[in-house]
C-alpha positions in Angstrom: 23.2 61.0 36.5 25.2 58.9 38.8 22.8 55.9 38.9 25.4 54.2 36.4 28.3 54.9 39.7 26.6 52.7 41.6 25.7 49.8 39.2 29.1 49.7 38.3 30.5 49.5 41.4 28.3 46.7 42.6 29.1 44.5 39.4 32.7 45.0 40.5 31.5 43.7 43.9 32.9 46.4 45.9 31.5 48.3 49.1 30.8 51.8 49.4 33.9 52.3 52.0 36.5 50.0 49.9 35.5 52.0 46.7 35.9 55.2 48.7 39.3 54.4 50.3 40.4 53.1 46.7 39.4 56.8 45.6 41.0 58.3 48.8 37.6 60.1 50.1 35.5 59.1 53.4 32.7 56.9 52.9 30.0 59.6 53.8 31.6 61.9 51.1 31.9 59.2 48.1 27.8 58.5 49.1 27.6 62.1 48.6 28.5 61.3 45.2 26.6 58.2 44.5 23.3 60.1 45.6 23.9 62.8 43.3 23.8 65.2 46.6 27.3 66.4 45.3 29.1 66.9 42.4 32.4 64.4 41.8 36.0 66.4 41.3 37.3 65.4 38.0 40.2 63.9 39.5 38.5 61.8 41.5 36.5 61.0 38.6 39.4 59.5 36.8 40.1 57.8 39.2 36.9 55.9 40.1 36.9 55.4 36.4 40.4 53.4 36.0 39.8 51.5 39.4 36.5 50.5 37.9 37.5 50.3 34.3 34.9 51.6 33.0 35.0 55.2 30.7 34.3 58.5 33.0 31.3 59.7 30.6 29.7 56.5 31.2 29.7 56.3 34.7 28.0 59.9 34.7 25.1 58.6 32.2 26.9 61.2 29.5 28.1 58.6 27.1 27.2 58.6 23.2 23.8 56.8 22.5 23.8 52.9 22.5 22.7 51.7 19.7 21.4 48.2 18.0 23.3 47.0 15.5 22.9 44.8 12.3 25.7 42.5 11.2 28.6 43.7 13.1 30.0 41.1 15.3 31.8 43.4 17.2 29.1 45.4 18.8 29.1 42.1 21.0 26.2 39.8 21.0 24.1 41.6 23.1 23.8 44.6 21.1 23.6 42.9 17.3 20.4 42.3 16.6 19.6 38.9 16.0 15.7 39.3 15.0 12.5 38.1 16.5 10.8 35.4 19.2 7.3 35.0 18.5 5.4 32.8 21.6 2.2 31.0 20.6 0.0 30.3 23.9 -2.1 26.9 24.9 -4.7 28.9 26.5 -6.1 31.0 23.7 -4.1 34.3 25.0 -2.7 36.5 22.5 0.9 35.9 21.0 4.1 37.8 21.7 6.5 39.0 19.6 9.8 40.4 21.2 12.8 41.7 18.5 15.7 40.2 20.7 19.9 40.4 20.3 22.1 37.7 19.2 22.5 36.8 23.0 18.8 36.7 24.1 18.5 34.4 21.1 21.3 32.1 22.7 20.5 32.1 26.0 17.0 30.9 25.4 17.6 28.8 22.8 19.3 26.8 25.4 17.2 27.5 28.2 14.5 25.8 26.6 16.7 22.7 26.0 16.8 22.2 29.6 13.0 22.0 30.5 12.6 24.6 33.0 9.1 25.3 34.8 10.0 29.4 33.5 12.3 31.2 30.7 13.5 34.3 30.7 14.0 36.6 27.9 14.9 40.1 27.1 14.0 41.9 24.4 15.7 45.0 22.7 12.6 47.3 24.0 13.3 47.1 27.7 11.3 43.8 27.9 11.9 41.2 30.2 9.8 38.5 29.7 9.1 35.9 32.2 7.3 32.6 30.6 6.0 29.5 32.1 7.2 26.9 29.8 4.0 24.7 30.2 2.1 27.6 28.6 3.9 27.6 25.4 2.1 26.2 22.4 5.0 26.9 19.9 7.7 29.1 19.9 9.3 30.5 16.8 12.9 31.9 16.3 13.2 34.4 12.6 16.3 35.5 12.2 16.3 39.8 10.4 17.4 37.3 7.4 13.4 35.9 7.3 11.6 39.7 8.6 8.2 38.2 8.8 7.8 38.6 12.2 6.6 35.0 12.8 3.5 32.7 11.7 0.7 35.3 12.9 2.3 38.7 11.5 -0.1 41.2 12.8 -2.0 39.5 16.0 1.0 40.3 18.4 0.4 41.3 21.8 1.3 45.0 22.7 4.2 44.8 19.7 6.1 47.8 19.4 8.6 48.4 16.4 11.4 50.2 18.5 15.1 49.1 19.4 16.2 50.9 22.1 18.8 49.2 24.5 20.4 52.3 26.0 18.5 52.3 29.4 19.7 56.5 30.0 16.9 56.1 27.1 14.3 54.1 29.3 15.2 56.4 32.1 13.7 59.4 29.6 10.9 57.9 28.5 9.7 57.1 32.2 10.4 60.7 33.0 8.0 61.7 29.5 5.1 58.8 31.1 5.4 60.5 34.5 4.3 64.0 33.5 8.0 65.1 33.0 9.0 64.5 35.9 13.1 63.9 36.0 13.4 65.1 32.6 15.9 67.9 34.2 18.7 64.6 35.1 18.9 64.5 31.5 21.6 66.4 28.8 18.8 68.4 26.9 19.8 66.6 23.5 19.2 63.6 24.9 16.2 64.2 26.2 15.0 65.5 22.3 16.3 62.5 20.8 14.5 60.3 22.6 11.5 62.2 22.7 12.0 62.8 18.6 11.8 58.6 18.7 8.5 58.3 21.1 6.5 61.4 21.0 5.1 63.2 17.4 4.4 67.2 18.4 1.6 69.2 16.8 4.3 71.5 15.0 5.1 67.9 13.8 1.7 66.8 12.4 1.4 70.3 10.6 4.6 69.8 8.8 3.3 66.4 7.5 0.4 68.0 6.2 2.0 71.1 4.7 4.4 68.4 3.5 1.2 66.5 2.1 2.6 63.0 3.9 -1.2 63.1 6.0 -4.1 64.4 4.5 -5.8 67.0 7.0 -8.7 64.9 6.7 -7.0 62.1 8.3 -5.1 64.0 10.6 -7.2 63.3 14.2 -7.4 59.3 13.4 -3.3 59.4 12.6 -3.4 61.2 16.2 -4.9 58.8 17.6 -3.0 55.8 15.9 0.4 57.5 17.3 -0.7 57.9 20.2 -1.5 54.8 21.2 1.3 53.5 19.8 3.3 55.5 22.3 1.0 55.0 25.4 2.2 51.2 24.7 5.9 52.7 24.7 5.1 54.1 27.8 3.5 51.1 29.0 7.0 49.4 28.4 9.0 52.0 30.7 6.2 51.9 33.4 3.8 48.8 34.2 4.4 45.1 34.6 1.9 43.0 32.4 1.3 39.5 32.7 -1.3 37.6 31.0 -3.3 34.6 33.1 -3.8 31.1 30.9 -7.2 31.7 30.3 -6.3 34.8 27.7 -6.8 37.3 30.7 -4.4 40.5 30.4 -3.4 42.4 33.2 -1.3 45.3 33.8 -0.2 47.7 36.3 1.6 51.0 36.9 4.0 50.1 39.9 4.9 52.5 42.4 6.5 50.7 45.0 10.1 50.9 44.8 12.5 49.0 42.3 13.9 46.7 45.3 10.7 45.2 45.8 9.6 44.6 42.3 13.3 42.7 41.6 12.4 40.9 44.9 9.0 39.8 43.6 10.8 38.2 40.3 14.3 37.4 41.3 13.7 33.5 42.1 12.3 33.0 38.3 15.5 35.7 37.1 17.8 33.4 38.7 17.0 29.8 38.8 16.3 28.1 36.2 14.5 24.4 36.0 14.2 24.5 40.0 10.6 24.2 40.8 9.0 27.7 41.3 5.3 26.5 41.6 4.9 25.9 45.5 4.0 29.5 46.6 1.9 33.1 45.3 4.2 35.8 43.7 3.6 39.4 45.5 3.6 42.0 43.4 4.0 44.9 44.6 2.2 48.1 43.4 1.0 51.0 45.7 2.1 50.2 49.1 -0.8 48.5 51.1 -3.4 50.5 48.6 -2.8 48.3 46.0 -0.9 44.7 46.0 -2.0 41.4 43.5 -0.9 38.3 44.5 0.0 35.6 41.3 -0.6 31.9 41.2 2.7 31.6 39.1 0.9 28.4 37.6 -1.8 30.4 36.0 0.0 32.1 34.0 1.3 32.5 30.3 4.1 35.2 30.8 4.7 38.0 33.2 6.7 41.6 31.3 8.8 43.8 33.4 10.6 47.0 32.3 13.9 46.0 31.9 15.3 49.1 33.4 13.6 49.0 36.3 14.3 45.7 37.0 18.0 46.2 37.2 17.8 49.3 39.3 16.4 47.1 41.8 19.0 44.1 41.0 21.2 47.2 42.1 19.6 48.3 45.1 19.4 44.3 46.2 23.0 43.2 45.4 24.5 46.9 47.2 22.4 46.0 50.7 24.1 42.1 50.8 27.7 43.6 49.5 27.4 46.9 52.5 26.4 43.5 54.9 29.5 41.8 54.2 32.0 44.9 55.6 
């Protein structure tokens, strides 16, 4: 788990070779590291940790579960939860309703004072939301105070009840969509706590029933409720879903790599008010098997898994800092 090594590193806008002198290793060896090809002393560890000021078990994806919290300021706004965005669309399309942290709140509440062509927004499921601002029909800000989950409680697109803002979570649950695979990156309890949030197991079900909480006789449609209820989880981790103005959804499992998905986005991630309009999005999916292109003006919002998202911010930001040496 040494993903986090590199994030880190680039948000403290330093190369591979100025880290690695910093450390006092060659450049090939700290990549060694950063690739999880080798293990890193735990000397050097401490020391990569101090220069980069942030805690050793964090930088190895180890730390203590992140967690949402409610009415404690000093989580930091990003991780108190402030409560829900519902968005209401012109063209018929169904609603969405993100639950969103005191700082998602803030930034769009005054992105949308500004009168941008696209908003961004991130919600505490490892959404990031992409809306055209000409799409909107109302927007609606309800505080956990209110808990109705806006004017049309119930008719929300692809809504999912979950707060989860550790992305070492995200990472797990895309390892549980893909069959598994990756699951062995992960600290065992980790990896059954997050599945204990996403996934019910049949020796599950059949404690219910022994416990009487499901009737038998309802057993196969509660099955079938859960599960789709975590395919949409699953959903979240994996496929980018936007929905065209006439009400059309559409979604897709990408498998191109994170660089190129961040690429696709990054202008309406970065700029905000500038006009956006004058050319298709590419969205990538399977190499030249499978590739959409987007009129950005014909749509209501475009979702992208958070996590992902940022691994390719990562990937982007590393190539222009190793440019600059």
């Amino acid at each position: 788990m040494t993903l986090k090594i590199k994030q880190c590193r680039v948000k403290a806008g330093l190369t591979q070779a100025k880290l690695a002198k910093a450390v006092g290793v060659s450049q090939p060896n700290y990549q060694r590291w950063e690739s999880g090809v080798a293990p890193i002393p735990e000397d050097k560890l401490k020391k990569l940790s101090k220069i980069l000021g942030i805690e050793a078990d964090v930088l190895m994806g180890t730390h203590k579960p992140i967690d949402v919290r409610l009415y404690d300021k000093s989580a930091g706004e990003d991780l108190n939860y402030y409560g829900e965005v519902a968005i209401h669309f012109r063209g018929g399309g169904k609603p969405v309703l993100l639950a969103i942290s005191d700082g998602a709140y803030m930034r769009l509440y005054e992105d949308l004072q500004l009168n941008p062509d696209f908003v961004t927004v991130e919600g505490l499921a490892n959404q990031t939301l992409i809306i055209r601002t000409q799409a909107i029909a109302d927007l609606y800000f309800s505080s956990e105070a209110y808990d109705d989950y806006g004017p049309e409680h119930g008719h929300y697109e692809s809504y999912v009840d979950l707060q989860m803002p550790d992305p070492r979570d995200w990472e797990i649950v895309e390892a549980f969509a893909s069959d598994g695979v990756g699951l062995e990156d992960f600290a065992s309890e980790d990896v059954r706590r997050v599945s204990e949030r996403v996934i019910i197991t049949d020796e599950q079900y059949e404690r219910l029933v022994v416990d009487g909480l499901i009737e038998r006789k309802d057993l196969e449609s509660e099955k079938a409720k859960n599960q789709d209820e975590t395919d949409k989880i699953f959903d979240l981790a994996t496929c980018v879903t936007y929905q065209l103005s006439s009400g059309k959804l559409r979604s897709a499992y990408v498998e191109d790599s994170d660089e190129e998905l961040f690429r696709a986005f990054q202008p309406f991630l970065e700029i905000c008010g500038d006009d956006l309009a004058d050319g298709l999005i590419r969205l990538p999916i399977a190499g030249w098997h499978r590739t959409a292109f987007i009129n950005p003006q014909a749509i209501d919002f475009v979702r992208l898994p958070t996590h992902i998202l940022n691994r390719g911010r990562t990937d982007v930001e590393a190539k222009f800092l190793d440019e600059l040496r």
